[in-house]
C-alpha positions as CSV (number, residue, x, y, z in Angstrom):
1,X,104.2,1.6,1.0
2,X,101.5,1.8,3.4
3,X,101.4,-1.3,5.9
4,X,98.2,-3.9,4.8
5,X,97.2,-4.2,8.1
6,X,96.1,-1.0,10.9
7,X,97.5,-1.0,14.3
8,X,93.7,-0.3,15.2
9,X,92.2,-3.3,13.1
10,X,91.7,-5.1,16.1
11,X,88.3,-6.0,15.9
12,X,86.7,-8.9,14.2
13,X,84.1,-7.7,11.2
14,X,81.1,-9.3,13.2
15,X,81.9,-7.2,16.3
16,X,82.6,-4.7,14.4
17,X,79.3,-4.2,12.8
18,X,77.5,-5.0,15.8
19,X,79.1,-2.1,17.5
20,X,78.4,0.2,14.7
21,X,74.9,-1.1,14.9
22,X,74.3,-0.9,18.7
23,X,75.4,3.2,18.5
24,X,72.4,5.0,19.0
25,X,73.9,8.2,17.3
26,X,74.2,6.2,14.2
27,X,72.1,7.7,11.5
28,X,69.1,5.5,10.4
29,X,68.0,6.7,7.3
30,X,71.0,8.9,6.0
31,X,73.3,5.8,4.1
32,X,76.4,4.9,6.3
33,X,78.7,2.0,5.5
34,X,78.1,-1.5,6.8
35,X,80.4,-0.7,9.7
36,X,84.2,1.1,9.4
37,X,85.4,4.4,7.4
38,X,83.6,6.3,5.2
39,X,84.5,9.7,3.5
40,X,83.7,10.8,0.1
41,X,80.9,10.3,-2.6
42,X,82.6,8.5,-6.0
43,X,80.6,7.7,-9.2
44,X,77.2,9.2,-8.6
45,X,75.7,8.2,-11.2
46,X,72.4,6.9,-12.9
47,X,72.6,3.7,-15.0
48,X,70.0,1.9,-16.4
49,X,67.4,3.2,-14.3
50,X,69.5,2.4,-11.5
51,X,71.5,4.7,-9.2
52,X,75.0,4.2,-7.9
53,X,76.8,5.5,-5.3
54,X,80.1,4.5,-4.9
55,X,82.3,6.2,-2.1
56,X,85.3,6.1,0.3
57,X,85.7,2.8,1.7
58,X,87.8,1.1,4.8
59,X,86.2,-2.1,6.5
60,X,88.8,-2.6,8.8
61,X,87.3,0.1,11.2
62,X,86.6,3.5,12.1
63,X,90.1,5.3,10.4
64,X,91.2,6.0,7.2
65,X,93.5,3.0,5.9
66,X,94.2,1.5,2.4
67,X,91.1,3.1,1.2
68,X,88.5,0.5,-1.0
69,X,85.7,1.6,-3.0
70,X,82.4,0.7,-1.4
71,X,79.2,0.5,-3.5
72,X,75.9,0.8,-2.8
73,X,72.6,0.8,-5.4
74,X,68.9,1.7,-5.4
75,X,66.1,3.0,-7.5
76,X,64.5,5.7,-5.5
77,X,67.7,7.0,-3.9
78,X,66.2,6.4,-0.3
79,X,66.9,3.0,0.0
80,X,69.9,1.8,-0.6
81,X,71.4,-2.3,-1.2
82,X,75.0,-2.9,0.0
83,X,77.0,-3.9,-3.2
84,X,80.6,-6.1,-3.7
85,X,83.6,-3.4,-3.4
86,X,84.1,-2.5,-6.6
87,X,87.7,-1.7,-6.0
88,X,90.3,-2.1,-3.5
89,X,94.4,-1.8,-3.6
90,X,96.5,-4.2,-5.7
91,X,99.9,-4.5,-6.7
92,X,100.8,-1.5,-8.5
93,X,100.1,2.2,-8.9
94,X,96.9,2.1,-6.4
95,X,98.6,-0.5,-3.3
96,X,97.9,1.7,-1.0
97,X,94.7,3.0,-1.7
98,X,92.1,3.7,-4.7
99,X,91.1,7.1,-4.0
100,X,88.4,9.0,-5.5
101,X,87.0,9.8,-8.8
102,X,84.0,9.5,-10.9
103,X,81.8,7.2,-13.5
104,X,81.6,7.9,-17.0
105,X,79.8,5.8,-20.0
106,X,82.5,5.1,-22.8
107,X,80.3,4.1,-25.6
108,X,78.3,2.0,-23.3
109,X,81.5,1.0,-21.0
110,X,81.1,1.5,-17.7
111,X,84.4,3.2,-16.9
112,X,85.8,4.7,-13.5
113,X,88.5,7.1,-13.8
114,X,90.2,7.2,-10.4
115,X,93.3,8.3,-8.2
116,X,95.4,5.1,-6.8
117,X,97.6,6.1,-4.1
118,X,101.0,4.9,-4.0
119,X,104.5,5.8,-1.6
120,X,102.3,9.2,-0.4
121,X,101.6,10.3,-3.8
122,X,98.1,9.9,-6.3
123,X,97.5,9.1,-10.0
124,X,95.4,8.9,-12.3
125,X,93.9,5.3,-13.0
126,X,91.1,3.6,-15.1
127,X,89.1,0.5,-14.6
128,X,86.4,-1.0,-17.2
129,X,83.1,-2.3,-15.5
130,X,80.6,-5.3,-16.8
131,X,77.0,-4.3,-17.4
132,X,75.9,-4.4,-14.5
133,X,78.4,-2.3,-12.2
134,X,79.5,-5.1,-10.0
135,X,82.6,-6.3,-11.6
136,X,85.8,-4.1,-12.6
137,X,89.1,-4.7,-14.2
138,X,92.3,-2.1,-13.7
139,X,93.6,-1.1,-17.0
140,X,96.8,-3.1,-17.0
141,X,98.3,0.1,-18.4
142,X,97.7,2.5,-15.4
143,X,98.9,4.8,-14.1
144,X,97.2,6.7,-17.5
145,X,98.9,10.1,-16.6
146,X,102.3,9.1,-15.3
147,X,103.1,12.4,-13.3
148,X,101.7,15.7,-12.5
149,X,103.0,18.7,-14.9
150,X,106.4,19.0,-15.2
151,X,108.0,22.1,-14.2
152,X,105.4,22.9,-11.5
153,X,105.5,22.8,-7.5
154,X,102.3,21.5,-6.6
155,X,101.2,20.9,-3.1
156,X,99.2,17.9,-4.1
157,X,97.3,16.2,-7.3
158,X,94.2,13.8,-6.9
159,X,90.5,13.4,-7.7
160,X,88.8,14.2,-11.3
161,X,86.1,15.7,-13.2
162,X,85.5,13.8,-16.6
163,X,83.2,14.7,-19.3
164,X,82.7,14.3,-23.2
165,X,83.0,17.1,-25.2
166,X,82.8,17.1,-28.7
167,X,84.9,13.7,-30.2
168,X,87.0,13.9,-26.7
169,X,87.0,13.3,-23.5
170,X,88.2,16.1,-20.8
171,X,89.5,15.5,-17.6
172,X,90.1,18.1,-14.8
173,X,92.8,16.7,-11.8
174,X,92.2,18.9,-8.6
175,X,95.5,20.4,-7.4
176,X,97.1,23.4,-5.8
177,X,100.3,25.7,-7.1
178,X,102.4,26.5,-4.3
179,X,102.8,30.0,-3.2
180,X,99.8,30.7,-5.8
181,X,96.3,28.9,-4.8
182,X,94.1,26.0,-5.6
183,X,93.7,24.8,-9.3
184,X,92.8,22.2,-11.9
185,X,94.5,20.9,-14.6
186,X,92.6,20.6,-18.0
187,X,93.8,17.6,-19.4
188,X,92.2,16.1,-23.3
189,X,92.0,12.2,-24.5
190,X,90.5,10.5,-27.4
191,X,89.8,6.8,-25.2
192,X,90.5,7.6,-21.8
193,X,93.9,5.9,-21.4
194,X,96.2,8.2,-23.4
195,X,95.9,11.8,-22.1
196,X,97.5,15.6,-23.5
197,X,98.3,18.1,-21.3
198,X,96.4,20.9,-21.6
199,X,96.9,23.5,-18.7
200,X,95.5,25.2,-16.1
201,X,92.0,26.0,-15.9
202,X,92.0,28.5,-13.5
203,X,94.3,29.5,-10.5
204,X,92.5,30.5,-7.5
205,X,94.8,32.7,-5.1
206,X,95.3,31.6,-1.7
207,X,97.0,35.0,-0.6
208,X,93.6,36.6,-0.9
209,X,91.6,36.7,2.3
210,X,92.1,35.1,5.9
211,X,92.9,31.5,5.8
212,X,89.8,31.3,9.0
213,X,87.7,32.3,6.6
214,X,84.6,30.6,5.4
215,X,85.4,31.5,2.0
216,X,89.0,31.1,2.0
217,X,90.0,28.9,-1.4
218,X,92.8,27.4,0.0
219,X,96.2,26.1,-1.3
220,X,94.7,23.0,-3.1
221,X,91.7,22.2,-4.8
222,X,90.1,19.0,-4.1
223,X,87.0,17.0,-5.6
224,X,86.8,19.3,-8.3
225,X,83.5,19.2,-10.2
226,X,82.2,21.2,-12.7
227,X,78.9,21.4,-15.1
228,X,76.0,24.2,-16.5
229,X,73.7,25.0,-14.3
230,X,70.3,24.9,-15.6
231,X,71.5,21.5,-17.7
232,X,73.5,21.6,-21.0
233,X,76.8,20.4,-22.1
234,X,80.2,21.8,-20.9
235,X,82.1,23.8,-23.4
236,X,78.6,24.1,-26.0
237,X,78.7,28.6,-25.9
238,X,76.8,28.7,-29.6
239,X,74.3,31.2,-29.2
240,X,74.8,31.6,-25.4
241,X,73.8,35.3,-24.3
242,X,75.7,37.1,-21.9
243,X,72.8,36.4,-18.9
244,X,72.4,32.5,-20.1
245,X,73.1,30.0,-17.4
246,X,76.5,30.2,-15.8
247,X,79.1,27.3,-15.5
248,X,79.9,26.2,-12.2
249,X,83.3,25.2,-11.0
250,X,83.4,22.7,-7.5
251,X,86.0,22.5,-5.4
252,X,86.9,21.5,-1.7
253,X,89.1,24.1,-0.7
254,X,92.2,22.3,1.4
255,X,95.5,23.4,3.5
256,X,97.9,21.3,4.2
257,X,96.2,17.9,5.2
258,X,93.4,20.1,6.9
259,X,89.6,19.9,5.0
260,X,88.2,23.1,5.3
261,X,85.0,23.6,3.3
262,X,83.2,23.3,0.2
263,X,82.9,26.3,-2.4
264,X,81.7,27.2,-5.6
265,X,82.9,29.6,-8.8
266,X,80.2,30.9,-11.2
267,X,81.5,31.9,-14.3
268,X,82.2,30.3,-18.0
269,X,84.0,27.3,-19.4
270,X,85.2,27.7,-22.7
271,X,88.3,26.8,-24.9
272,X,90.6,25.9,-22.4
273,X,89.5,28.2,-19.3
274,X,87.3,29.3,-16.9
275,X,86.7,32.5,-16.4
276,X,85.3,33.2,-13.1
277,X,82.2,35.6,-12.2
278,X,81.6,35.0,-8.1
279,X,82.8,32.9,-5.7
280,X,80.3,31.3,-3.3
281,X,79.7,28.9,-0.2
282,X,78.3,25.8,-1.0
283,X,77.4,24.7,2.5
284,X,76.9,26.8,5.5
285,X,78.1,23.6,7.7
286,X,81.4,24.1,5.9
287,X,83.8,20.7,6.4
288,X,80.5,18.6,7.2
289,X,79.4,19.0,3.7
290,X,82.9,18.2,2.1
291,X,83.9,16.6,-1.2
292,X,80.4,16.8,-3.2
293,X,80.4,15.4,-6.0
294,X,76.9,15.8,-8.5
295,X,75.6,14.1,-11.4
296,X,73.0,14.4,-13.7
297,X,70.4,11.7,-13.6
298,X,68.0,10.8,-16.5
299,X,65.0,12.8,-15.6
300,X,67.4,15.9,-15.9
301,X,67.6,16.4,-12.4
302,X,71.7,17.8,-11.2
303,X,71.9,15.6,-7.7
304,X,74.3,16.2,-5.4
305,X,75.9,14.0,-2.3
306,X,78.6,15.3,0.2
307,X,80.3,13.6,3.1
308,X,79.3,14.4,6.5
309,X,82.5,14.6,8.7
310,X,82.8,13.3,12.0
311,X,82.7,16.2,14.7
312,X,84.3,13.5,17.2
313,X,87.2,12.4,18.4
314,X,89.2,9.8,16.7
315,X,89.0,7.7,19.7
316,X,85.1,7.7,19.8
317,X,85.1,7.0,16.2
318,X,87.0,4.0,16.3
319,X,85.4,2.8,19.5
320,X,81.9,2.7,17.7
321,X,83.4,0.9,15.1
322,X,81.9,3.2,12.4
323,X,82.8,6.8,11.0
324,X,81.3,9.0,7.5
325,X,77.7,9.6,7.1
326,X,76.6,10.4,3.3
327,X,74.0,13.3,3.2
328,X,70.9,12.9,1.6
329,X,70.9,13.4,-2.3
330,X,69.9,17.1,-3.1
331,X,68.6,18.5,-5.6
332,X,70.8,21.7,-7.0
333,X,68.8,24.3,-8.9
334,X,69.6,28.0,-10.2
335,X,68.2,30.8,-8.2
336,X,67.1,34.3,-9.8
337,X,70.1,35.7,-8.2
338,X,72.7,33.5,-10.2
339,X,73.6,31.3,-6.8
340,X,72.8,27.6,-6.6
341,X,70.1,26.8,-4.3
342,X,68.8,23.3,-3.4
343,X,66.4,21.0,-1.8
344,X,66.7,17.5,-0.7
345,X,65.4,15.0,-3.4
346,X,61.6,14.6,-3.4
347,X,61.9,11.3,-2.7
348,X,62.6,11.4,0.5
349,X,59.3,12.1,1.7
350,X,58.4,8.2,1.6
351,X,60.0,8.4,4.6
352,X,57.8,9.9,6.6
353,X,55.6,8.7,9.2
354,X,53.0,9.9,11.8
355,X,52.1,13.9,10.4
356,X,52.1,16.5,13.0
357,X,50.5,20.0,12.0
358,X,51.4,22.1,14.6
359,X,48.6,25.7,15.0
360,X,49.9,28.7,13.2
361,X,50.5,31.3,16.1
362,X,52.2,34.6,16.1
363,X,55.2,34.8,18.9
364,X,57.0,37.3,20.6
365,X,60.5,38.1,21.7
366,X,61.5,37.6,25.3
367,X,58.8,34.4,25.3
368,X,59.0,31.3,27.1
369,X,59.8,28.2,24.4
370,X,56.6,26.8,23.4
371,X,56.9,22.9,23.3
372,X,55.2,21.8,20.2
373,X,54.1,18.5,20.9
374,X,56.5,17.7,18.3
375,X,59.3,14.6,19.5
376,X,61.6,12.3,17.4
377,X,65.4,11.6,17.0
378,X,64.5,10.8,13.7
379,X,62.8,14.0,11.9
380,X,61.6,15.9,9.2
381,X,60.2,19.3,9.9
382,X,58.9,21.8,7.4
383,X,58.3,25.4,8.5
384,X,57.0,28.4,6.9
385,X,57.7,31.9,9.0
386,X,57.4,35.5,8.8
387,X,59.8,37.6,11.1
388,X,59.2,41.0,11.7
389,X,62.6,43.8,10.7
390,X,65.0,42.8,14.0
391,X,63.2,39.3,15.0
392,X,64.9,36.2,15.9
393,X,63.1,32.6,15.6
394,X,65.1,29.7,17.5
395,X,63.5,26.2,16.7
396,X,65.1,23.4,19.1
397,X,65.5,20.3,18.2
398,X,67.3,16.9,20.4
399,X,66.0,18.6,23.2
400,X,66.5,17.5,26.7
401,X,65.0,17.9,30.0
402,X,67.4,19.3,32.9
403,X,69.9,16.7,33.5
404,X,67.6,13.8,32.4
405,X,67.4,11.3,29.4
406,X,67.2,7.8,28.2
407,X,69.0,5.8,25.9
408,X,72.2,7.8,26.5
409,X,74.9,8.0,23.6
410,X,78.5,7.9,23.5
411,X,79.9,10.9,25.7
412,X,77.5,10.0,28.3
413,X,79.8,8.5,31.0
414,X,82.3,11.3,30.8
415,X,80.5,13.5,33.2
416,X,79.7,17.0,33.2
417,X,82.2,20.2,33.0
418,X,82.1,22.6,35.8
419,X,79.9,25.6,34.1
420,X,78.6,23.4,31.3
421,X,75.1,23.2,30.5
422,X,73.0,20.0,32.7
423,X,70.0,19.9,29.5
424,X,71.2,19.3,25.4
425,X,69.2,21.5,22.6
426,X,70.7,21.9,19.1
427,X,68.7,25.0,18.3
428,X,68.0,26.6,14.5
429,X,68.3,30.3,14.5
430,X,66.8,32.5,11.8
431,X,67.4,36.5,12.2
432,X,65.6,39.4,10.0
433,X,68.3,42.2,9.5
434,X,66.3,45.4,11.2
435,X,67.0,47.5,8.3
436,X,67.0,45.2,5.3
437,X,63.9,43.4,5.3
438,X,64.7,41.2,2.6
439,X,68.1,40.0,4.2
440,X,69.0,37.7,7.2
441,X,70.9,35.1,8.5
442,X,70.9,31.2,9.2
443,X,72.7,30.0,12.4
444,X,73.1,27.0,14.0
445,X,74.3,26.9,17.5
446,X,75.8,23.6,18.6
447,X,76.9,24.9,22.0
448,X,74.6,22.8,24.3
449,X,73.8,20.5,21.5
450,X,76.2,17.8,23.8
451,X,77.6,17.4,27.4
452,X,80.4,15.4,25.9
453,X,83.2,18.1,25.7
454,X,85.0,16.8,23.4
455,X,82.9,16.7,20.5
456,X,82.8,20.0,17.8
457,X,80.4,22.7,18.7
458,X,82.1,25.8,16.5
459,X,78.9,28.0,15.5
460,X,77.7,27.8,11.5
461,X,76.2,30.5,9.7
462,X,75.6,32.4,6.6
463,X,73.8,34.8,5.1
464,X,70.1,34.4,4.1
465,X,67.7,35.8,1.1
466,X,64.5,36.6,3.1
467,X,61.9,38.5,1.3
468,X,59.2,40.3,3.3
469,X,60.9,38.4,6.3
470,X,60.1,34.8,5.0
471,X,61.2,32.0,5.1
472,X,60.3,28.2,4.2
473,X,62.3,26.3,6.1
474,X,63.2,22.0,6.0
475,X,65.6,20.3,9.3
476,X,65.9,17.0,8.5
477,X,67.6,15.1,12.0
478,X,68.8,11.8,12.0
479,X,70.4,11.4,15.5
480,X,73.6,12.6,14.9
481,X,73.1,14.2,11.4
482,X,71.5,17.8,11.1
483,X,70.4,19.0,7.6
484,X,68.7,22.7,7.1
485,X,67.6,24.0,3.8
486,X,66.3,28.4,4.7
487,X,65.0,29.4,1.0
488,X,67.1,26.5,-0.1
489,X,70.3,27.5,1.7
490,X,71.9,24.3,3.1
491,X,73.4,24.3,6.3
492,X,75.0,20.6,7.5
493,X,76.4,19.5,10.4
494,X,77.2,16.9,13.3
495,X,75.8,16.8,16.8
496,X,76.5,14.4,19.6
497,X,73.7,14.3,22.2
498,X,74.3,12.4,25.2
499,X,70.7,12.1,26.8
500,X,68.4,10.6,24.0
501,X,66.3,13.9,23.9
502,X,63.6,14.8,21.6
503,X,62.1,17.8,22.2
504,X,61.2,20.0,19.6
505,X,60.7,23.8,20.9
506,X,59.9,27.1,19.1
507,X,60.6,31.0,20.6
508,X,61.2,34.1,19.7
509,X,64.0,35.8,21.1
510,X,63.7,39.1,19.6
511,X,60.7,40.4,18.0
512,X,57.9,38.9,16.4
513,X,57.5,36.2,14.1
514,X,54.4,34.6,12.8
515,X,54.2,30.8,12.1
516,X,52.4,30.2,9.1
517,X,52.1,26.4,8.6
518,X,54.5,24.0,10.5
519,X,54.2,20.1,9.6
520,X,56.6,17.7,11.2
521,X,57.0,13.6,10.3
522,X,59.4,10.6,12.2
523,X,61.2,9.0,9.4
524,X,61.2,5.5,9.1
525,X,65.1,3.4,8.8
526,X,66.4,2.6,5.4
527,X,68.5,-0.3,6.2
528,X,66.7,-3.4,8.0
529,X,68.6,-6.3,9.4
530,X,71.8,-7.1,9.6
531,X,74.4,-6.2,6.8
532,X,77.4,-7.6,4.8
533,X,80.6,-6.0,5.8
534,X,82.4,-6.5,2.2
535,X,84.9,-7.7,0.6
């Protein structure tokens, strides 16, 4: 059984969110926890005109430890109120942890199905909430599936997908077959506490491809979700035509205690099975977009959250007393060519303060970085470019001057590597393939993005639609939180700036590429004052 108290809970819960508060690479209007740990999205969900986000919870400071169930509610999804825990270890199947899992309304219920942690192994639980979200009680009969499938050597078993279908309720339990691949199990109930195995859905095959991959699936599937793209219920194929909207199947692909990155299966649900069509990146920013778990709220709308990992070191994260940034809610539609594609939620423009409109202008390769007049740590830029066949458009943002800054974060007292760069810029890079005009690639390069050398800077990139060469592209930064949407591809990620820069920069570095429109706001904070570190 995990010990109740951390070695590194050392720090009162006053201090602690002062500190967290104090860290000026703490993101303002992204949600983070009060102060402590926080990893993935639980129960999204809309109830009662009200949203919910529950997630990964662990006041005690910056590391993951005996993990609660933080909540958090609003009604426009930008501005969110600090909530009671709604669950946190007790005596029995969950002691040493309530892990994740989703919402679901049973008859009016508000019910979480969840996996409690106990002696290094996960379960499936339930616990019945009162009207209002804010109180829950543990089924006393839990855990509701006492043990993985027999017969089978898993590598692990945790999180869930939950959904009605028909007069049951199905439940999918992300999990991994070793010496196969990733997988779900289906599993069928009539009340949520009595469940029938059902199988399988689908076993992905971890022999296929290099495990460095960015599409690798991994040994074990976690934070499985599935739904119809397009809307619709799960396992309803009356009258579906062979090009009608496909399923999509979730997943987190994991190794052996290491997160990797999110992915996506296209295909059908129905029976007992998925049959898979395509396989597909979710997030460019791979592990910084990790665990996402969607919901549809009542306007229709299929919103997703993910959990920004930290890109520090553990030591940094528990010495600013806070760790886990949730990304903003996006909205997940289907594109012409059968992939997802998304877009932050509208709502997120209330945000925005003091409108730039920088002049349309054409520029050419080779050309010296043409400073916009554009500054912010806290930003949201929208862009619409053409690039010629073989052009190259790097947009800079968090940029510094040589060797100079104010309001330095953490990283800045550690000095300077011999041969490392003496200026930070976390530059945007969008390329036009010289032969296939209505291909390119999205690239973010992280490698003078800090002068802290222990931080992640690994390059992220993927492949990009671009028709005619263009492209509409959003950044949203919020200090240390970078989110890119290139004809709604989403690239996430983490950067550490040590020198409080703000420059925002445009160039060509091959080329020519014409800027169309470019509009660029600050964004105001979402949380004001102090806040409650709960329980």
């Amino acid at each position: 059984m995990t010990e109740l108290t951390h070695p590194l809970a050392t720090v009162p819960r006053d201090e602690l969110v002062a500190r967290a508060e104090a860290d000026p690479l703490r993101p303002r209007f992204h949600f983070v926890s009060p102060a402590g740990w926080l990893n993935d999205p639980n129960g999204v969900s809309q109830w009662n005109g009200t949203y919910h986000l529950f997630y990964q919870y662990n006041p005690e400071g910056a590391f993951h430890h005996r993990i609660q169930w933080g909540h958090a509610t609003s009604t426009d999804l930008v501005s969110w109120t600090d909530q009671p825990v709604a669950l946190e270890p007790s005596a029995g199947p969950d002691a040493d942890g309530c892990w994740s899992g989703v919402l679901v309304n049973d008859g009016g219920t508000p019910t979480l199905v969840y996996s409690g942690r106990l002696d290094e192994r996960e379960l499936p639980c339930v616990a019945v909430g009162s009207s209002d979200l804010l109180s829950w009680t543990k089924l006393p009969e839990n855990p509701v599936i006492a043990a993985p499938p027999a017969g089978v050597d898993i590598t692990a078993y945790r999180d869930h997908c939950v959904w009605r279908e028909g007069s049951k309720w199905r439940q999918l339990v992300g999990s991994g077959i070793r010496g196969r691949g990733g997988t779900a199990f289906l599993y069928e109930s009539e009340d949520l506490r009595s469940w029938d195995y059902i199988g399988p859905l689908f076993i992905g095959d971890a022999s296929q491809g290099d495990p460095a991959d960015t599409d690798w699936t991994g040994t074990m599937w976690e934070c499985v979700d599935m739904f119809r793209a397009g809307g619709g219920s799960l396992g309803s194929t009356t009258g579906l035509s062979a090009d009608a909207d496909p399923d999509v199947l979730v997943f987190s692909a994991w190794n052996d205690g290491d997160t990797r990155h999110p992915l996506y299966w296209t295909g059908r649900y129905s029976g007992d099975s998925f049959a898979p069509k395509a396989l597909h990146r979710l997030d460019y920013g791979g592990r910084f977009f990790y665990a996402p778990q969607s919901f549809e709220d009542e306007s229709g709308r299929r919103i997703m959250f993910g959990w920004m990992q930290e890109g520090r070191s553990d030591a940094a994260m528990v010495e600013a007393g806070w760790s886990g940034v949730m990304s903003l809610p996006r909205v997940s539609t289907l594109a012409d060519d059968g992939t997802l594609v998304f877009a932050p939620v509208p709502e997120v423009a209330k945000l925005r303060r003091d409108h730039v409109s920088v002049p349309g202008r054409v520029l050419v390769g080779a050309g010296v970085p043409v400073e916009t007049g554009v500054r912010g740590k806290q930003l949201d830029l929208e862009l619409d470019v053409q690039l010629a066949p073989g052009a190259v458009l790097r947009l800079g943002v968090l940029g510094s001057s040589d060797g100079a800054g104010a309001d330095a974060g953490a990283g800045a007292d550690a000095g300077v590597e011999p041969g490392r760069p003496s200026a930070e810029e976390t530059v945007i890079e969008l390329s036009c393939d010289a032969e296939i005009h209505h291909a390119g690639s999205l690239r973010l390069d992280r490698t003078r993005s800090s002068l802290d050398p222990d931080v992640d800077v690994e390059d992220k990139s993927g492949p990009l639609p671009m028709p005619d060469g263009r492209v509409r592209l959003r950044v949203l930064v919020d200090r240390s939180a970078v989110e890119i949407f290139a004809n709604g591809k989403p690239l996430t990620a983490r950067v550490y700036p040590t020198l409080g820069g703000e420059r925002v920069t445009l160039s060509a570095a091959e080329g020519t590429v014409r800027l169309l429109t470019f509009d660029a706001w600050t964004m105001a904070d979402i949380q004001g004052g102090a806040r409650t570190l709960f329980p």
